[in-house]
C-alpha positions in Angstrom: 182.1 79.8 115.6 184.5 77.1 114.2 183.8 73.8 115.3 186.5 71.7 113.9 190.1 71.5 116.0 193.1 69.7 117.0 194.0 70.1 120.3 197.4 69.0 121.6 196.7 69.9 125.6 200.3 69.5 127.5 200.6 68.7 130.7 202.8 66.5 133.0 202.5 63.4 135.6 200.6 63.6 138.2 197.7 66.0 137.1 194.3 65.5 135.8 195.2 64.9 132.3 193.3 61.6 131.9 190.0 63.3 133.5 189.9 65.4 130.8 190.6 63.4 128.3 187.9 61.4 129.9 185.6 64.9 129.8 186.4 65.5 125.8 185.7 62.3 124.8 182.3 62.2 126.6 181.2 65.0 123.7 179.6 63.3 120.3 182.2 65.5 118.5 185.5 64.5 119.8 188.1 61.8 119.1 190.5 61.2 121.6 194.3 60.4 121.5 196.3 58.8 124.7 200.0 60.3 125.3 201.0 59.4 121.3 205.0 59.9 122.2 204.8 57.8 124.7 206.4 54.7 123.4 209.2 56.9 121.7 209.9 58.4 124.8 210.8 55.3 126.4 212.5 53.7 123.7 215.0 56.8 123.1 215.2 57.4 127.4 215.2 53.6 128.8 213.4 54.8 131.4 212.5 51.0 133.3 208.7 52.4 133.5 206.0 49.9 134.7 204.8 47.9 131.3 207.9 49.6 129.7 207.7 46.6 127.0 203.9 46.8 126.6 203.9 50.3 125.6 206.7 50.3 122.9 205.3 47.2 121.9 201.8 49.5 121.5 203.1 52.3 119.7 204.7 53.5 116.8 208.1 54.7 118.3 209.3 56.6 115.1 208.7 60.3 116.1 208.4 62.2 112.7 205.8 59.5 111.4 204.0 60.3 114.9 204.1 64.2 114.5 202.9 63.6 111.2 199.9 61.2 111.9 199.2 63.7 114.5 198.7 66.6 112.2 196.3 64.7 109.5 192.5 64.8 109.0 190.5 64.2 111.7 189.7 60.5 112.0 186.3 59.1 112.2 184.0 62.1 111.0 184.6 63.8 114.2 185.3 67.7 114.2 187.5 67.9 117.3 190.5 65.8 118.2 191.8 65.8 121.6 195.6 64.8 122.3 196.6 64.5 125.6 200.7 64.7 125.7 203.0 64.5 128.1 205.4 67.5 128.3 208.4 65.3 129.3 207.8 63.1 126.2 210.0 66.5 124.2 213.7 65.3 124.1 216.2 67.3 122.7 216.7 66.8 119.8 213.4 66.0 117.7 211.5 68.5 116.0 208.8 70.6 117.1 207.6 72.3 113.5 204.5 69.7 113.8 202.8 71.9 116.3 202.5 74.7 113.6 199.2 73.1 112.5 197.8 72.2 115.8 196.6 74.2 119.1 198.6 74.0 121.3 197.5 74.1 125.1 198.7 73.7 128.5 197.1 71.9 131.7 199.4 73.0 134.8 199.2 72.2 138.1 201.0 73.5 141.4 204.7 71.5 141.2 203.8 71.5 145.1 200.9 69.0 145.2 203.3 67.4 141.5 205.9 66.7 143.8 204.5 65.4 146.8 202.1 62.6 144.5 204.7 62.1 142.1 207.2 60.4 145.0 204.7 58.6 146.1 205.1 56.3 143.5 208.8 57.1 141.5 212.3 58.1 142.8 212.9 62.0 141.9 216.1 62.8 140.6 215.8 66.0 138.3 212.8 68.8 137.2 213.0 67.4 133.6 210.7 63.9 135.0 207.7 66.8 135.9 207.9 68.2 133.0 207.5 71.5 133.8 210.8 73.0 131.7 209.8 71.4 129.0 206.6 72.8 129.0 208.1 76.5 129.5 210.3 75.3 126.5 207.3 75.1 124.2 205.1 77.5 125.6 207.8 80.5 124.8 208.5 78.3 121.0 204.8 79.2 120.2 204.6 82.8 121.9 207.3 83.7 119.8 206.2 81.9 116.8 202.5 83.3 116.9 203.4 86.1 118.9 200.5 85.4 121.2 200.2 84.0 124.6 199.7 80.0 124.6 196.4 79.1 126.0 196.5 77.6 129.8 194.4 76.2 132.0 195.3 75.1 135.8 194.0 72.5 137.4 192.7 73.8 140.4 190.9 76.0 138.7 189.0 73.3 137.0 188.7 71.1 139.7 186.7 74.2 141.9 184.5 75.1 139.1 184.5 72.6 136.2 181.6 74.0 133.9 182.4 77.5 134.3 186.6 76.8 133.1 185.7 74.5 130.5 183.2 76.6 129.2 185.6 79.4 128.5 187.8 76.9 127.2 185.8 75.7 124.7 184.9 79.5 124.1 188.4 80.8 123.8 189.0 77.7 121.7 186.3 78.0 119.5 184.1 75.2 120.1 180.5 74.2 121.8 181.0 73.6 125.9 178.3 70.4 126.3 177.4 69.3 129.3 178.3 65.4 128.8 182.3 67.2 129.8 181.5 66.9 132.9 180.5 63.4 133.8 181.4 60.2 132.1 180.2 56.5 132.4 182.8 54.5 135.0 185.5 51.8 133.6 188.6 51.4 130.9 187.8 53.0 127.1 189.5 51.4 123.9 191.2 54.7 123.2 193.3 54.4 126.8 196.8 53.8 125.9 198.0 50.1 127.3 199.4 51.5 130.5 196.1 52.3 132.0 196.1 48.8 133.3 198.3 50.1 135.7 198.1 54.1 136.1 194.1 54.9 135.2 192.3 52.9 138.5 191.1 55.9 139.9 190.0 57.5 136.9 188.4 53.9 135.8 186.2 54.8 138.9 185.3 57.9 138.4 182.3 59.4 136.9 183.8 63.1 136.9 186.1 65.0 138.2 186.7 64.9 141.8 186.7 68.5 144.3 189.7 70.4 145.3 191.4 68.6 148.1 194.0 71.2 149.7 196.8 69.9 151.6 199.6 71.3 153.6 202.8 70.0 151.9 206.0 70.3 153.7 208.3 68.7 150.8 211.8 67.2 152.0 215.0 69.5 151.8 216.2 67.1 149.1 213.1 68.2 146.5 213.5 71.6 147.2 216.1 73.1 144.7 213.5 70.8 141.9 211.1 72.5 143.7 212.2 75.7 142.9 213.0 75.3 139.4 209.5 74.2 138.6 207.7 77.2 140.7 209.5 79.5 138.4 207.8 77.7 135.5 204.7 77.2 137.1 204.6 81.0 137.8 205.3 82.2 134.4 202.6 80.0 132.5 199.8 80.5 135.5 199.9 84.1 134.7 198.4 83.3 131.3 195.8 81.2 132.4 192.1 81.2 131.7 190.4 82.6 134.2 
């Protein structure tokens, strides 16, 4: 079994992303890397996002010289390097060839329970801020590149049984599960990127990840054609998933 791997996991807001990058960098093997296109994303978009300033102030903003760093030698003697991206952070535009030399994954979650958090805390206008196209975007870039189906995991899935998914994770992946993945000491790491101030309190808290809460959602008329557009998405890559 190979123990050495990059892992670029894609997801969108509103999901567990930072619990597992919380749960990977609990191993002894694993470097961790926080949402690495974030700063480009909102010095190319605009977007007013809380700490806007902070976080291109924090990052390197040049895309190309980000892929690349991305795609290096792992850093600190470690054998697996965990990147947690944001899907949305692909614009039009920039270049994908990077992920050639990386595995790619993909965290989903129901656009149901994305929805109903996300406008909790941001106006919706469009599918493209869930990033749930742009996930399908790549996902079909690398089954037609490696003519093989991307690997995905769901969240709900881990949140019901978190040993027994990220055990065939690491599995499928190639990779020792340890039990350390699934609890983690409380409070802010040095890896977060400089937004956690603001977005990681609940996963400052935590000490692992938290049990499936089901809700009924009734989502607003006005969400429901974004709603739709996601679903399909959501439907195509949740037929791949590990299970």
């Amino acid at each position: 079994m190979s123990n050495s791997v990059k892992i670029a996991m894609w997801s969108g807001p509103r999901n567990i992303s930072t619990a597992m990058m919380r749960a990977f960098e609990n191993r002894p093997d694993t470097i961790v890397e926080d949402e690495p296109f974030y700063a480009h994303y909102l010095f190319q978009t605009g977007l007013n996002h809380p700490m806007k300033n902070e976080v291109i102030e924090s990052q390197n903003t040049n895309w190309d010289e980000v892929a690349k760093s991305l795609t290096l030698e792992i850093p600190n003697n470690k054998t697996v390097w965990y990147q947690k991206h944001m899907a949305q952070h692909n614009l039009e535009n920039f270049d994908l060839s990077w992920t050639k030399k990386i595995l790619n994954c993909f965290l989903i979650r129901d656009p149901k329970e994305v929805i109903y958090s996300f406008v909790q805390k941001f106006e919706l206008k469009s599918a493209e801020q869930l990033g749930f196209l742009q996930q399908m975007k790549l996902f079909n870039l690398i089954k037609n590149r490696d003519n093989t189906d991307p690997i995905v995991i769901d969240s709900k899935d881990i949140l019901i049984d978190p040993k027994g998914v990220l055990s065939k994770f690491c599995n499928k992946i190639g990779i020792p599960f340890f039990e350390e993945m699934l609890n983690w000491p409380t409070g802010p790491r040095k890896t977060d990127g400089v937004w956690g101030k603001h977005w990681y309190k609940n996963v400052k808290g935590s000490t692992g990840f938290n049990s499936y809460n089901p809700k009924e959602i009734e989502l607003p008329n006005k969400y429901q054609s974004i709603y739709k557009d996601c679903l399909m998405v959501y439907n195509e890559i949740y037929s791949c998933r590990i299970i």
